[in-house]
MIVEX-980956 format. One record per atom (N, C-alpha, C): residue number from 1; atom name; z, x, y. Coordinates in pm, whole numbers. Atoms other than C-alpha are relative to their C-alpha. Layout:
% MIVEX-980956
resi name zz xx yy
NUM CA Z X Y
...
% end
This chain:
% MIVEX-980956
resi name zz xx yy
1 N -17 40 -137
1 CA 1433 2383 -3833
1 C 1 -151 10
2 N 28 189 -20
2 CA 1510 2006 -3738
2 C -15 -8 115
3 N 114 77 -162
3 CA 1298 1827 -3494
3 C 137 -39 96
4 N -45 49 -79
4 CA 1461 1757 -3192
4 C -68 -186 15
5 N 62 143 5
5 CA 1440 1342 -3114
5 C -29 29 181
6 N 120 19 -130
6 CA 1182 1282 -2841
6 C 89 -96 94
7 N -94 62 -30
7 CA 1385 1127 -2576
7 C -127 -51 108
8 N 75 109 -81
8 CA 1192 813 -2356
8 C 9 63 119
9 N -26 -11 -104
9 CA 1078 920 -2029
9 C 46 -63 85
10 N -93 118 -71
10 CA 1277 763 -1726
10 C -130 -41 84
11 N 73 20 -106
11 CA 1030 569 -1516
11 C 84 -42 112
12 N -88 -19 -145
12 CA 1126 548 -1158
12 C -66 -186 86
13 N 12 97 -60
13 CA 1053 207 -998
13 C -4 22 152
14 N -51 -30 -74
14 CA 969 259 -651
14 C -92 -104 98
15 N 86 128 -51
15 CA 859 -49 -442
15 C -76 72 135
16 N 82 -70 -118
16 CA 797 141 -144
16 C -133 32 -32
17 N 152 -53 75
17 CA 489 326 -274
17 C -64 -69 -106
18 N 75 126 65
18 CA 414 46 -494
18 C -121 -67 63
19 N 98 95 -69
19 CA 325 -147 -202
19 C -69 84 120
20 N 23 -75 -144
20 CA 240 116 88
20 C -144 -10 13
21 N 119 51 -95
21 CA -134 29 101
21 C -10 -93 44
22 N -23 117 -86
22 CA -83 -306 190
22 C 61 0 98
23 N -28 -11 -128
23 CA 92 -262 463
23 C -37 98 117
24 N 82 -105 -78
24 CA -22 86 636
24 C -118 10 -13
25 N 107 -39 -49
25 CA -268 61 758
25 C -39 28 138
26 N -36 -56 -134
26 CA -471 213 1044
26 C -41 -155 107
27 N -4 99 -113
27 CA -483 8 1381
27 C -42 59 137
28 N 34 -37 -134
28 CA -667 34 1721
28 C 139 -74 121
29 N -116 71 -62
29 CA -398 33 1985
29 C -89 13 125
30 N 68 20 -113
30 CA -468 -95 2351
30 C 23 130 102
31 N -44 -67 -84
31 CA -486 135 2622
31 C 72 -65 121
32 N -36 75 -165
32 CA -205 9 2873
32 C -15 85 133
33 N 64 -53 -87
33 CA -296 269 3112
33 C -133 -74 80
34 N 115 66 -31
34 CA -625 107 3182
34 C 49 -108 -14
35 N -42 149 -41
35 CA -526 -247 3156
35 C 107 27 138
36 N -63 -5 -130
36 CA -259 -151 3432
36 C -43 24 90
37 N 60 -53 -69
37 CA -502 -15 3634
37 C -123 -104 70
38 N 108 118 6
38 CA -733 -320 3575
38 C 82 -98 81
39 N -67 135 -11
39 CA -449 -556 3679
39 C 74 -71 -92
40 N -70 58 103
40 CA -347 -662 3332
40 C 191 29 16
41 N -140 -68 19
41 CA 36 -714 3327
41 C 90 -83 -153
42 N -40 94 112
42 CA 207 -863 2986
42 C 51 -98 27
43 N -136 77 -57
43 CA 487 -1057 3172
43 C -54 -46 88
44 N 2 18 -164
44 CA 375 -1261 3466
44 C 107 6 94
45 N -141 -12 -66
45 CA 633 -1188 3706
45 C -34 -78 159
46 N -22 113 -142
46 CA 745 -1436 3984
46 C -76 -131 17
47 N 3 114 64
47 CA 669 -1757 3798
47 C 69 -114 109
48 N -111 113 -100
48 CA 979 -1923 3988
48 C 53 84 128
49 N -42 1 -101
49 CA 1094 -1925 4306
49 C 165 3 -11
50 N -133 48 -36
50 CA 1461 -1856 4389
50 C 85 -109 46
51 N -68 83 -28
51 CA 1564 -2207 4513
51 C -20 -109 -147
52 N 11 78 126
52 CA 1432 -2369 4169
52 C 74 11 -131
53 N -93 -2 84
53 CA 1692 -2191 3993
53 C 127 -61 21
54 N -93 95 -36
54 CA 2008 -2404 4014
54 C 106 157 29
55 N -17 -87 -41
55 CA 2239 -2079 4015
55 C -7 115 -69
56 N -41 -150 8
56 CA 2319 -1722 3992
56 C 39 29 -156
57 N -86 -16 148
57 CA 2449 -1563 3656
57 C 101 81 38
58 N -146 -51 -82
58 CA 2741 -1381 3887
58 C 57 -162 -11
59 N -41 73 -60
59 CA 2804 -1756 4011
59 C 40 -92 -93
60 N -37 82 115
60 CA 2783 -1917 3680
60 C 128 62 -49
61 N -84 -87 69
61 CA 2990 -1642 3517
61 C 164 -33 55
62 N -135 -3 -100
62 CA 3286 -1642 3812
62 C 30 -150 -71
63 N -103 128 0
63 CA 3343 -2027 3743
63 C 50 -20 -150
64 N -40 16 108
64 CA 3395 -1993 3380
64 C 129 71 -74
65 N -147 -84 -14
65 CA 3690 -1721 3409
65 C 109 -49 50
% end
């Protein structure tokens, strides 16, 4: 009987799962329910006043056509 030749296993390179504990991990997320409820809003909205904008983005748009 002749030996068969032992053939090199293939290793698989796979960066994903290389690195996947470094990056996943777990994380407390906020409740925006309750902050909305509190008042919290991300965006302050109505910063500027309508006459402090010079104009429109209809008005800009029209003169450039």
């Amino acid at each position: 009987m002749a030996k068969r030749k032992q053939q090199p296993e293939v290793v698989i390179h796979n960066l994903v799962a290389k690195h996947m504990h470094e990056f996943n991990q777990s994380q407390v997320f906020v409740d925006r329910k309750k902050n909305a409820k509190r008042g919290y809003s991300k965006h302050k909205q109505g910063r500027y006043s309508e006459d402090y904008r010079p104009c429109s983005f209809m008005e800009s748009y029209m003169q450039f056509c």
